[in-house]
N, C-alpha and C positions, 0 to 999 in steps of 0.2 A: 189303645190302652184297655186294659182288661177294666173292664164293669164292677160295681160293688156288689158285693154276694148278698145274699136275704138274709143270714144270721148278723153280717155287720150293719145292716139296713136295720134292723131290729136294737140292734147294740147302741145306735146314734140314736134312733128315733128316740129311745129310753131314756138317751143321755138328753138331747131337746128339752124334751118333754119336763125333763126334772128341772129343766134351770125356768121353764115358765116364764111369761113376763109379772113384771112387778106390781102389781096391782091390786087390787079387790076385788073377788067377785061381783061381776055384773057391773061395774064401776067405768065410767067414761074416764077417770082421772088417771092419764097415760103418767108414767114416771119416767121409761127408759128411754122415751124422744120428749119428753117435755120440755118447757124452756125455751126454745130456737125457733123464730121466726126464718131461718134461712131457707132457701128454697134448698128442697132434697135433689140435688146435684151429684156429678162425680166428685166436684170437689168435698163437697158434703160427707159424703162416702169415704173419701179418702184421709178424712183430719183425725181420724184415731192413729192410722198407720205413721202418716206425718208426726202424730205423737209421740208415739212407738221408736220411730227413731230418733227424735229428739233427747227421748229420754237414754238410749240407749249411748247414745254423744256420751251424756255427762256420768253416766255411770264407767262407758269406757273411762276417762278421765277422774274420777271419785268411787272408784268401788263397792265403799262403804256405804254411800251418801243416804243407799235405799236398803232397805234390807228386805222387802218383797219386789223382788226386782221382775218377775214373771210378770204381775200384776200391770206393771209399769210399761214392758217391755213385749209380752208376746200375747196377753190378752186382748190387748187392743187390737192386735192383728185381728183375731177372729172374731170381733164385732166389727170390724171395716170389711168382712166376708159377709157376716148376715146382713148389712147395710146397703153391701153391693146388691144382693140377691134379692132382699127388697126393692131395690130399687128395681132389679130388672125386673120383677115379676109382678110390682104393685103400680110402679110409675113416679114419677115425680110430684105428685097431690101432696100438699102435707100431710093429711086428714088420711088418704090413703096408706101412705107410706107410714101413718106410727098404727096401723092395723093391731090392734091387743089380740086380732086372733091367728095371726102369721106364727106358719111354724115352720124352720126350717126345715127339717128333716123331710117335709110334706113335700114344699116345694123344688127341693132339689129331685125327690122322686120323680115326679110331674115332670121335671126337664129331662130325667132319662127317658119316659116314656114318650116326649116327642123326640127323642134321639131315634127311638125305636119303633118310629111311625104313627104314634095316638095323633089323635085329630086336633089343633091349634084350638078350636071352642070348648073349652071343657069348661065342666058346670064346677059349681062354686064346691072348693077343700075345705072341711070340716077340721078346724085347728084347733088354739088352747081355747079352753072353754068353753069348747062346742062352738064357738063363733066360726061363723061363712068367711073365708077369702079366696078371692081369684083376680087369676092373672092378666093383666089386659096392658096396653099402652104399646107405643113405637117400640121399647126395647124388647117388650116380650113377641110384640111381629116378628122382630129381626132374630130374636132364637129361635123363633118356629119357622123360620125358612128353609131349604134342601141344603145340605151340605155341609161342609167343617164338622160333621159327627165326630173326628177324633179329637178336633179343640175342644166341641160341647162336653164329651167323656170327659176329657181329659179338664175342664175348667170344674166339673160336679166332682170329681173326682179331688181335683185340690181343697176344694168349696170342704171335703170332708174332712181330710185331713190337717186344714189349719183348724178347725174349729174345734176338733179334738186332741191338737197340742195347747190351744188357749183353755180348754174346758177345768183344768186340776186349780189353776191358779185362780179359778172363779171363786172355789170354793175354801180348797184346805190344803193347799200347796205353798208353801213359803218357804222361797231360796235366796241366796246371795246373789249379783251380776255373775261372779268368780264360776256361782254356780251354773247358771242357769246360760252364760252366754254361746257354749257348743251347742245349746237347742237354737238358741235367737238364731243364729246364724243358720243353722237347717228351715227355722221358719220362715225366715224374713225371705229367704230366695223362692222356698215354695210362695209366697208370698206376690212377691216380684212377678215368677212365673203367670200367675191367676190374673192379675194386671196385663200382662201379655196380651194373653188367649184373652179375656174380656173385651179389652181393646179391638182386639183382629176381628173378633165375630160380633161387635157392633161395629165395624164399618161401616 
């Protein structure tokens, strides 16, 4: 699979960067993992997308019922992508895993660059707010091992692309189900797909 180019590397990182976590400067008061005592699991990981289609049930079934149906239906997708990607790259710590200074668009760089040989120890990514994060744990071992380069490609590669079909409905996008469902169905498989490749390359 072809690589992401340096102007669309530029184009996400800007889009990340703008949605920022929720918080205060300098402020330990996490907002976006707050709440949950549950240990950061796959299943953890995976209960927006579980949402996701939940919701998508009853709007098949009531059309009406929602009237920002994206919100409902495809954004959740791409917070069960940065969830994943936390997980694989912070670990399962809770403390770890709601990190105020993780940034997407950082970390999936960092995974191309062990696609493309960088060395597994790498010193600590300068994220939102200037805060330190880095990669460490059993999942992040197993993506820096030899091999499956084309599911790695190919999983940063989804990684981008759901993130920026959820990214309009964060902000100022509001459609119908009637509307929005020919995209659900293009996401939800990309969607599917990134569960795949995850799966395979943490065996």
């Amino acid at each position: 699979m072809q690589s992401i180019d340096l102007d669309e590397w530029v184009e996400f990182e800007a889009m990340v960067e703008a949605n920022g976590p929720s918080m205060i400067l300098d402020s330990k008061e996490e907002i976006v993992f707050r709440g949950s005592e549950e240990k950061r699991t796959l299943e953890y990981v995976r209960q927006p997308a579980k949402d996701a289609k939940a919701f998508a049930e009853i709007m098949k079934n009531n059309p009406s019922q929602f009237k920002d149906a994206g919100f409902h239906a495809i954004l959740p997708l791409a917070k069960s992508i940065e969830m994943h990607i936390r997980l694989l790259f912070l670990g399962e710590d809770k403390d770890k895993f709601a990190s105020n200074g993780f940034q997407l668009a950082k970390a999936l760089k960092q995974m191309e660059k062990i696609i493309q040989g960088a060395e597994k120890n790498i010193q600590p990514i300068t994220g939102f707010q200037e805060k330190k994060f880095q990669a460490a744990g059993t999942r992040w071992d197993k993506f820096c091992t030899d091999g499956m380069k084309d599911e790695k490609q190919r999983l940063i590669k989804t990684s981008f692309n759901i993130y920026k079909k959820g990214n309009p409905y964060r902000h100022n996008k509001v459609k119908s189900w009637n509307e929005i469902e020919p995209e659900y169905q293009k996401v939800i498989k990309l969607y599917n797909k990134f569960i795949g490749l995850f799966d395979k390359i943490m065996e």
